[in-house]
C-alpha positions as CSV (number, residue, x, y, z in Angstrom):
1,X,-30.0,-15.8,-28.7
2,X,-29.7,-13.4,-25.5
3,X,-30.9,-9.7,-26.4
4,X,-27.6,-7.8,-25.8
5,X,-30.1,-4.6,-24.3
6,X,-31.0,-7.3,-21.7
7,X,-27.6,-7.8,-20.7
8,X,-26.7,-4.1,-20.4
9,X,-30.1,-3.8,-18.5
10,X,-29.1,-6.0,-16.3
11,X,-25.8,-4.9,-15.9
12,X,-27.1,-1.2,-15.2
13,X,-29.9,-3.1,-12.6
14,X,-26.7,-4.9,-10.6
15,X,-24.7,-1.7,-10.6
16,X,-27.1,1.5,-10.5
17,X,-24.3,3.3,-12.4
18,X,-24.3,3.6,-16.1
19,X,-20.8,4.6,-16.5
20,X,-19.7,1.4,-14.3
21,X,-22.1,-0.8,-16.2
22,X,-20.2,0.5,-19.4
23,X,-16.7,-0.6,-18.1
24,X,-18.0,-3.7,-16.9
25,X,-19.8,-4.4,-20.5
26,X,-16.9,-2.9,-22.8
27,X,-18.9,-0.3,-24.3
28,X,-19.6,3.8,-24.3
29,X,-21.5,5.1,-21.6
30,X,-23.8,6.6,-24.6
31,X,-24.4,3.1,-26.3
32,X,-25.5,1.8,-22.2
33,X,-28.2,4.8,-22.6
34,X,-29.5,3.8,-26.1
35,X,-29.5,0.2,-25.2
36,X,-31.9,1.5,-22.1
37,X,-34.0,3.5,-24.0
38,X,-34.6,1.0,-27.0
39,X,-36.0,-1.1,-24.0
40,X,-38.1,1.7,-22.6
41,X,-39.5,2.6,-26.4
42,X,-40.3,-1.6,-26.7
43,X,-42.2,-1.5,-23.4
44,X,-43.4,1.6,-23.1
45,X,-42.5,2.3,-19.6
46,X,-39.5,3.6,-17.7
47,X,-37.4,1.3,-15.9
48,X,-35.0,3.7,-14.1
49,X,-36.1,7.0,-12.4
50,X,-33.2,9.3,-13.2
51,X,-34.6,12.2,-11.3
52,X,-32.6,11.6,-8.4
53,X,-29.0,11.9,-7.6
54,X,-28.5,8.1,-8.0
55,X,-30.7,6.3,-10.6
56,X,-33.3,3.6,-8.7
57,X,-35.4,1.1,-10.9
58,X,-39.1,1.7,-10.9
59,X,-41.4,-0.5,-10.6
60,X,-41.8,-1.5,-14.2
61,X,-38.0,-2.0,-13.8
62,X,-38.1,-4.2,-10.5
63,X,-40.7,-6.5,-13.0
64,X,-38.2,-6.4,-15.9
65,X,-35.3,-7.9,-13.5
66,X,-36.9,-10.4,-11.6
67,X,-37.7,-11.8,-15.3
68,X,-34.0,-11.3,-16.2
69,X,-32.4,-13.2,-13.3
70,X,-34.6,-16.0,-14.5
71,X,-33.6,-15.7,-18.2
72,X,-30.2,-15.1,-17.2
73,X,-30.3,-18.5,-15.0
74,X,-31.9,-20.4,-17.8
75,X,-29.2,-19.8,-19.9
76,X,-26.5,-20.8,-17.5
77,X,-28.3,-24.0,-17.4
78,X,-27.9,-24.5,-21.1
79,X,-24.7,-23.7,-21.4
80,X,-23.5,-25.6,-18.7
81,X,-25.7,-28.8,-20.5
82,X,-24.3,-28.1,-24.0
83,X,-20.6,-27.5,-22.2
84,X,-20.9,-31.1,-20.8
85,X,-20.9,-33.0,-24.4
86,X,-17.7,-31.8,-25.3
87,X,-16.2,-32.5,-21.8
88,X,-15.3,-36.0,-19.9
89,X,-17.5,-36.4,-16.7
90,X,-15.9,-39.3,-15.1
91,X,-13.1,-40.1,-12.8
92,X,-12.5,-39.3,-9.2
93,X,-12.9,-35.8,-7.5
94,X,-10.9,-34.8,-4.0
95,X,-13.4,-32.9,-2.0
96,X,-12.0,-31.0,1.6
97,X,-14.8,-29.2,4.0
98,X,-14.4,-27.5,6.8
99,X,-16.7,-28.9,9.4
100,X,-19.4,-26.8,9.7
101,X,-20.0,-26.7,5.6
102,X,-19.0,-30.9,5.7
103,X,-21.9,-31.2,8.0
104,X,-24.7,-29.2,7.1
105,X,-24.3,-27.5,3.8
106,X,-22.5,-29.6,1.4
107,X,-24.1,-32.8,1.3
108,X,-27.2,-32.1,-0.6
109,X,-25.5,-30.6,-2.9
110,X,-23.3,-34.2,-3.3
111,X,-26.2,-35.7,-3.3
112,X,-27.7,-34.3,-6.4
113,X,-24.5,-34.0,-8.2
114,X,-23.9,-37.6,-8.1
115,X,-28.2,-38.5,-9.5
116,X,-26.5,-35.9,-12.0
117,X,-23.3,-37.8,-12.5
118,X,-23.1,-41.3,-10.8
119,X,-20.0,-42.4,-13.0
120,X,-17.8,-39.5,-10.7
121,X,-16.6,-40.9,-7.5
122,X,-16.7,-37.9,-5.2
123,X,-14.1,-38.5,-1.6
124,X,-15.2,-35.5,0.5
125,X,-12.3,-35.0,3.6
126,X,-13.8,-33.1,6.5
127,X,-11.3,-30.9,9.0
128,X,-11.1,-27.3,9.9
129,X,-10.5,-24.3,7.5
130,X,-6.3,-24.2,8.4
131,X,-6.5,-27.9,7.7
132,X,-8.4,-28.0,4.1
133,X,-6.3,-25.2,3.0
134,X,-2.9,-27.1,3.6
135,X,-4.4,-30.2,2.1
136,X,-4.7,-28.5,-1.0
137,X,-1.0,-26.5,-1.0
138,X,0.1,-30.3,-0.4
139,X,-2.0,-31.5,-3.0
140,X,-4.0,-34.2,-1.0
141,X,-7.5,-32.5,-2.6
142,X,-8.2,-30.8,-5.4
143,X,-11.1,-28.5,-4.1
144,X,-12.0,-27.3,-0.4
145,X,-15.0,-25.1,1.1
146,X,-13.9,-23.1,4.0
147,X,-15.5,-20.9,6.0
148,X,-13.8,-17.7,8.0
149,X,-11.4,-14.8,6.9
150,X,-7.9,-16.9,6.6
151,X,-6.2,-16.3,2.6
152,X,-3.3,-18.3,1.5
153,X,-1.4,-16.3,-1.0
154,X,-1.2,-19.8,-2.9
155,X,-4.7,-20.4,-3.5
156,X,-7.9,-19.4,-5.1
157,X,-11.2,-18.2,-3.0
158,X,-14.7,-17.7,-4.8
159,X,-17.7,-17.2,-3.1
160,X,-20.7,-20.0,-2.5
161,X,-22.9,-19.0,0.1
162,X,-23.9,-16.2,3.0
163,X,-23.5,-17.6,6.4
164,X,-25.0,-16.1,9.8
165,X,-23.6,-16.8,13.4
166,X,-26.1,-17.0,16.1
167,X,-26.1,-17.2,19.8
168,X,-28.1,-20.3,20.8
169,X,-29.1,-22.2,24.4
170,X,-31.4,-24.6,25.5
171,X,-35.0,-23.0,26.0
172,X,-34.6,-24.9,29.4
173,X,-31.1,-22.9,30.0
174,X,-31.8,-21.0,33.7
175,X,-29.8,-18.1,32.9
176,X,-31.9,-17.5,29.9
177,X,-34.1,-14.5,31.8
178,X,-34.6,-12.8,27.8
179,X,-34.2,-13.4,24.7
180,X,-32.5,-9.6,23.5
181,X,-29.3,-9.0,25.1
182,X,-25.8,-6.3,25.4
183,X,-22.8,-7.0,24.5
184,X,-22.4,-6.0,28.2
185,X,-24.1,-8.9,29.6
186,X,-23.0,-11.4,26.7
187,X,-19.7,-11.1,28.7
188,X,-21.2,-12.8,32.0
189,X,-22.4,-15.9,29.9
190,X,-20.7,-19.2,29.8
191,X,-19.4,-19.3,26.7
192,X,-18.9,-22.9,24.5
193,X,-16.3,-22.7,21.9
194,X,-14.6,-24.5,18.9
195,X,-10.7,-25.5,18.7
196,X,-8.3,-23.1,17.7
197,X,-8.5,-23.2,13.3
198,X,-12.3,-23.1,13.3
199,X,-13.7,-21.2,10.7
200,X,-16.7,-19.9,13.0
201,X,-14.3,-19.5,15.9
202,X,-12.3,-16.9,13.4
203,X,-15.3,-15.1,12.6
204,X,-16.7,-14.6,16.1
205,X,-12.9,-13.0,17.3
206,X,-12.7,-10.6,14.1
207,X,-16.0,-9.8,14.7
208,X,-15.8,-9.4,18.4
209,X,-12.5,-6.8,17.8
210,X,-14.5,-4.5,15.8
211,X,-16.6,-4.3,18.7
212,X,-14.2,-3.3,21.0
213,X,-14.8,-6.2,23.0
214,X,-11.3,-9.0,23.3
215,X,-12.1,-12.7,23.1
216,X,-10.4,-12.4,26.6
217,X,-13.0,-11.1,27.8
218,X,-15.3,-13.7,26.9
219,X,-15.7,-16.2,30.2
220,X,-15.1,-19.4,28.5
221,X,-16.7,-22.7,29.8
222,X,-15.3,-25.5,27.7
223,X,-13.4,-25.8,24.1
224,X,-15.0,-28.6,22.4
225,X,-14.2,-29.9,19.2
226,X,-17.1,-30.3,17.0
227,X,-20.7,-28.6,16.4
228,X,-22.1,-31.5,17.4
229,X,-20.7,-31.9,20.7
230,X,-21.2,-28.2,21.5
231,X,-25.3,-28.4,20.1
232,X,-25.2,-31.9,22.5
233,X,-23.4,-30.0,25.6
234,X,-25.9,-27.0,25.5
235,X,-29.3,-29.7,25.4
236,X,-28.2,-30.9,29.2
237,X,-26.4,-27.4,30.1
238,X,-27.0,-24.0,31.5
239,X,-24.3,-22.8,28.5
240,X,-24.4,-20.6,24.9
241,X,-22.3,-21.4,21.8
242,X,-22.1,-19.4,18.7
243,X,-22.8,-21.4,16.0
244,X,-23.6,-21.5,12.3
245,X,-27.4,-21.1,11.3
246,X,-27.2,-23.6,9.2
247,X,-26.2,-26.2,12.2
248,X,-29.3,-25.5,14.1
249,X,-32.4,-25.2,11.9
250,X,-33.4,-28.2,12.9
251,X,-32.9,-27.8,16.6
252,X,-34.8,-24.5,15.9
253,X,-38.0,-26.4,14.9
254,X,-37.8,-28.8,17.1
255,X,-37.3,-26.3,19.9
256,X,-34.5,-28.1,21.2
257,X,-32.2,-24.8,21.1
258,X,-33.5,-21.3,20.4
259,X,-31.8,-17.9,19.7
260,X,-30.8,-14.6,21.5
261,X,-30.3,-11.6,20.0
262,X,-27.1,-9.4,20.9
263,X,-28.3,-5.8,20.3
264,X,-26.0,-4.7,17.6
265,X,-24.4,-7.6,16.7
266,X,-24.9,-9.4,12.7
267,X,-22.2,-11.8,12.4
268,X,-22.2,-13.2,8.5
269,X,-20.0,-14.6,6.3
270,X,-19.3,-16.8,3.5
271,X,-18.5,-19.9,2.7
272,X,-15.7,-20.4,-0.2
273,X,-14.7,-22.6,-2.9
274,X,-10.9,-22.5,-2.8
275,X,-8.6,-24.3,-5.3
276,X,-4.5,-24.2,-6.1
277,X,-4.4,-20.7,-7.9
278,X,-4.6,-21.4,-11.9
279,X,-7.7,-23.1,-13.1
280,X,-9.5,-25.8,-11.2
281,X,-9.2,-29.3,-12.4
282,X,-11.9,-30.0,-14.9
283,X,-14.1,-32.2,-12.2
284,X,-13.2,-29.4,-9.7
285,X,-15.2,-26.7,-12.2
286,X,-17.7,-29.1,-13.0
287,X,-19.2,-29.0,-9.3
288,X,-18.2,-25.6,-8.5
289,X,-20.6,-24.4,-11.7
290,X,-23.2,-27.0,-10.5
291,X,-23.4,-26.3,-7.2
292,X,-23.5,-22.4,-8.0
293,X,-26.5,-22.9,-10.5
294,X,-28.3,-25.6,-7.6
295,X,-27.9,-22.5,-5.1
């Protein structure tokens, strides 16, 4: 099965720390070091330069990782395959989004599920973050995504994927005079924004206060409540909206909305799988490990 030196390479390849990588793996920092240099004396190269005050993979090491994450992902798969004869894969599965992930992230990932399991009947509820959240305290769904910074003390959060906000327009927008701006002039722009409980609308405030700059002072056009009516607003308006990348990839190839740049400002985040703290239902863990592994 999996070489155990492969797994502490790894480990020391993730963390760039031996002793942490012996913590993490339940062994002496001496055994990580042997495990390393068995591998070196198999290969005949170094994989970490040591000369420095921090270890650094070399190149032979970069090489021996980028083959690990695929082994490493490879026997995910089978595990997850040889996990599934001994479990039930039917029934029905209660599925809450927030919009943004509802929208543009998540169904793909339904959609392959189900060619991978059409006898589960998947009901997928689409609201904002505040609203999936309480669906599952109440117990109306049994797994949300959410996007944006708010944790109930009540349930689980476990990452899925990164997330970056953008400022977007129309290319026909008249007030567009360039396409790198300051946080200065971001403050003249009329602004589109989502409802109060939006994930991205979270985001963009937290964000905005590490700045130094108070959603207050942003000048405000029109609260909408959707993506979609924001992305149709800006096509037939001189307005910006911050919105998720994900929402406007298309509109980006299509040149139907482009993006400026605020100097300074990277807004990311990440969408989470959040469940009722204890274990997930079965069904629940079943897409969560599929849709980590279709990632």
């Amino acid at each position: 099965m999996l070489d155990f030196r492969l797994k502490v390479f790894y480990t020391v390849a993730q963390t760039l720390n031996f002793n942490r990588a012996a913590e993490q793996l339940s062994i002496s920092q001496p055994a990580v070091t042997k495990h390393i240099k068995e591998l070196e004396q198999q290969y005949n190269t170094t994989l970490f330069d040591r000369a420095k005050k921090r270890i650094v993979l070399t190149r032979s090491g970069e090489v021996l990782l980028q083959h690990a994450h695929l082994i490493f992902e490879q026997y995910q798969k089978l595990d997850f395959d040889l996990n599934l004869l001994q479990n039930k894969t039917d029934g029905e599965l209660h599925i809450g989004a927030s919009t943004t992930i509802a929208q543009y992230v998540i169904p793909s990932y339904l959609a392959h599920f189900q060619q991978r399991f059409p006898e589960i009947k998947i009901e997928l509820t689409m609201a904002n973050s505040l609203v999936i959240e309480q669906m599952l305290v109440d117990k109306k769904i049994e797994l949300g995504l959410v996007e944006g910074t708010t944790h109930n003390t009540d349930l689980k959060y476990s990452p899925f994927v990164k997330d970056e906000i953008v400022l977007v327009c129309s290319p026909k927008n008249r007030l567009l005079k360039k396409r790198t701006i300051t946080a200065k002039e971001l403050l003249k722009l009329p602004l589109l924004t989502r409802e109060s409980g939006s994930g991205t609308s979270d985001i963009i405030e937290e964000y905005l206060q590490t700045t130094g700059v108070s959603s207050k002072q942003l000048n405000i056009h029109i609260q909408l409540g959707s993506t979609e009516s924001i992305k149709n607003y800006l096509f037939c308006s001189d307005t910006f909206a911050f919105l998720s990348v994900y929402s406007v990839q298309q509109d980006l190839t299509d040149d139907r909305l482009c993006i400026i740049d605020v100097d300074g400002m990277d807004i990311t985040r990440t969408f989470s799988f959040v469940h009722r703290q204890g274990q997930p239902s079965p069904l629940s863990k079943l897409f969560i490990r599929f849709a980590s592994l279709k990632r």
